[in-house]
N, CA, C and O atoms as a DFTB+ gen file, in Angstrom:
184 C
 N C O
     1  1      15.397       3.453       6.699
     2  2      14.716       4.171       7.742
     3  2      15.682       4.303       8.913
     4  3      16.220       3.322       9.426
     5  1      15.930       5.893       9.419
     6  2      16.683       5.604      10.738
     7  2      16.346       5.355      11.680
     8  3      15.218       4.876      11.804
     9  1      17.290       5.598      12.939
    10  2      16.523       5.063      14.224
    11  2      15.357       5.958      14.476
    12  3      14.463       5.470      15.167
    13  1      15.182       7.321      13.993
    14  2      13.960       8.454      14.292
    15  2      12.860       8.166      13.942
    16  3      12.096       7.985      14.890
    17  1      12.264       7.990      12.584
    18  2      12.348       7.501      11.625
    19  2      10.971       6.298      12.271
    20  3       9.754       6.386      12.435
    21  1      12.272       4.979      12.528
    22  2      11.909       3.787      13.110
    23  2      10.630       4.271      14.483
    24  3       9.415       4.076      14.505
    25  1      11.457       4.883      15.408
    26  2      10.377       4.685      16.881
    27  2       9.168       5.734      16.266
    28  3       7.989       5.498      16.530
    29  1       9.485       6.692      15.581
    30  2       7.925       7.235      15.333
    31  2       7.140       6.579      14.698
    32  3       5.942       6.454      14.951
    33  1       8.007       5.881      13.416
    34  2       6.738       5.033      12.845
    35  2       5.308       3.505      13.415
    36  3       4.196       3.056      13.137
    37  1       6.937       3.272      14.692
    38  2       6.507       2.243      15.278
    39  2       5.339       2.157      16.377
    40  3       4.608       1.203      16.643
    41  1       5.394       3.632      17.017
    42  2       4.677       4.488      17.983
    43  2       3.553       4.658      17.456
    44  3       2.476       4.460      18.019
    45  1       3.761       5.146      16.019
    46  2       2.291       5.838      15.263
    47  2       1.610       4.898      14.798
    48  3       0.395       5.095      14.822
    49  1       2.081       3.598      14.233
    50  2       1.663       2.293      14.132
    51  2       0.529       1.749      14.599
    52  3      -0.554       1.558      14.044
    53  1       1.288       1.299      16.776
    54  2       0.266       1.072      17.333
    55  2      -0.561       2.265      17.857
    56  3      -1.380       1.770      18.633
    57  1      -0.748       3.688      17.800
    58  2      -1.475       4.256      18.332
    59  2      -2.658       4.798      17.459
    60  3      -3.793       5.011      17.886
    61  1      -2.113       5.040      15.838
    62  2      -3.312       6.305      15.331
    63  2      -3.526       5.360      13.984
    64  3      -4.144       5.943      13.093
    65  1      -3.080       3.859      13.650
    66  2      -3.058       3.744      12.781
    67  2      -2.642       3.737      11.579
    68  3      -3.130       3.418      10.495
    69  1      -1.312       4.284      12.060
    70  2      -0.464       4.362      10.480
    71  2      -0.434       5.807      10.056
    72  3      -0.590       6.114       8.873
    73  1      -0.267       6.557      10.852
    74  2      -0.121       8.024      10.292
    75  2       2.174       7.802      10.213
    76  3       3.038       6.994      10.553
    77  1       2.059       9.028       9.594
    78  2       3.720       9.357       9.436
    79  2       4.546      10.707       9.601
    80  3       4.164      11.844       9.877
    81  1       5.498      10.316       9.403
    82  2       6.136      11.532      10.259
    83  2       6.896      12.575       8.698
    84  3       7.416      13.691       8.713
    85  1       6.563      11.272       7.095
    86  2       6.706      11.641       5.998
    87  2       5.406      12.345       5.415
    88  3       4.335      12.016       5.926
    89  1       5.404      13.252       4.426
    90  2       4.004      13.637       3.791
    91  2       3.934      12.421       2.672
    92  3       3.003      12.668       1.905
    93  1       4.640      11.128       2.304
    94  2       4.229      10.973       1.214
    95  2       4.176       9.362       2.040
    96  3       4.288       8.351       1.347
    97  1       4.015       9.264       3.410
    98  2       3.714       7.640       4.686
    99  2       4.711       7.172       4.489
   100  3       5.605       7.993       4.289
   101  1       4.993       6.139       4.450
   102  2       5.700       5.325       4.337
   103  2       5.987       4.540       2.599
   104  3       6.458       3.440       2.309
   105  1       5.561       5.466       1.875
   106  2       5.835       5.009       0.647
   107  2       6.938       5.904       0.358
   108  3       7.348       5.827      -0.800
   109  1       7.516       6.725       1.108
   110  2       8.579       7.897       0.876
   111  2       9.517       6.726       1.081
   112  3      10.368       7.110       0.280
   113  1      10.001       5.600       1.542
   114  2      11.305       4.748       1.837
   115  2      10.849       3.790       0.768
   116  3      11.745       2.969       0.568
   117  1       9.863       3.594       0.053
   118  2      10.323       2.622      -1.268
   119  2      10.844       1.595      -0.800
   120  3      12.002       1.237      -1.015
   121  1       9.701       0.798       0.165
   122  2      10.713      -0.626       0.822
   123  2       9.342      -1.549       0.911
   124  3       8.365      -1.097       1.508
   125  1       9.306      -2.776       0.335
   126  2       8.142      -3.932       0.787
   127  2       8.241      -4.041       2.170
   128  3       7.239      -3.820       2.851
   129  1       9.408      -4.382       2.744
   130  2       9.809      -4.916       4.270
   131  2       9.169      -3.441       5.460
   132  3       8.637      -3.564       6.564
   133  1       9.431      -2.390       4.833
   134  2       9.295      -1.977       5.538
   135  2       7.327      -1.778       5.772
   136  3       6.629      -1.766       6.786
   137  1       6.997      -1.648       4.275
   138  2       5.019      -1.714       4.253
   139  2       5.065      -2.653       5.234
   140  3       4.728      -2.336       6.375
   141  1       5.523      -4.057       4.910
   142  2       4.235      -4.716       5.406
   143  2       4.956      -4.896       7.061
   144  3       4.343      -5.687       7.778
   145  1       5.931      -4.364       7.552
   146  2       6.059      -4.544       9.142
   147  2       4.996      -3.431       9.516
   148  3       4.169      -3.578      10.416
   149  1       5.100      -2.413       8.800
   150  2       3.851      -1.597       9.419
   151  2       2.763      -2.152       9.303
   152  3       2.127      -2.167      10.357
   153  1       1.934      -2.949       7.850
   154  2       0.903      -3.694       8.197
   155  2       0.579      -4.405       9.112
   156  3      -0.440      -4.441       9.801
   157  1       1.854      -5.215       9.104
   158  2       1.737      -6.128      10.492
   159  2       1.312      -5.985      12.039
   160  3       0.550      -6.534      12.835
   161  1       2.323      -4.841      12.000
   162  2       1.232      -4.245      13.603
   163  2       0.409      -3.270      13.501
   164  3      -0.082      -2.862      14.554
   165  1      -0.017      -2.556      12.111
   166  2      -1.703      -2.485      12.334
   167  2      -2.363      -3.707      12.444
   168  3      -3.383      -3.495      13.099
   169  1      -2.301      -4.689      12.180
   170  2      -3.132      -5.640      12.421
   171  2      -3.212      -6.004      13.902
   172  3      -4.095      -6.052      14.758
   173  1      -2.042      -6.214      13.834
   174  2      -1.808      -6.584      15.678
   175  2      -2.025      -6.179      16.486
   176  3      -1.946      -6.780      17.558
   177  1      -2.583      -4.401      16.316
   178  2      -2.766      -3.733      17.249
   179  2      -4.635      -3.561      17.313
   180  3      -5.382      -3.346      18.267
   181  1      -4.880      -3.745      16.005
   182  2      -6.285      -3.937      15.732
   183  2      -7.089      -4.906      16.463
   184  3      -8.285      -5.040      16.200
């Protein structure tokens, strides 16, 4: 994930819930680390 990438996902995270800036979310980067940091602050922000 780049730095673009990174602050939108991180932005969209805590604001809408996990929307993306990919059509296919965050399963388009094929990464565990990267799911569950996004899980993580949906939770956190929840």
């Amino acid at each position: 994930m780049g730095p673009f990438d990174a602050v939108n996902h991180a932005l969209a995270t805590v604001s809408t819930g996990g929307f993306s800036t990919r059509s296919d979310s965050i399963a388009a980067f094929d990464s565990w680390a990267i799911e569950l940091a996004v899980i993580g602050g949906m939770l956190l922000s929840g």
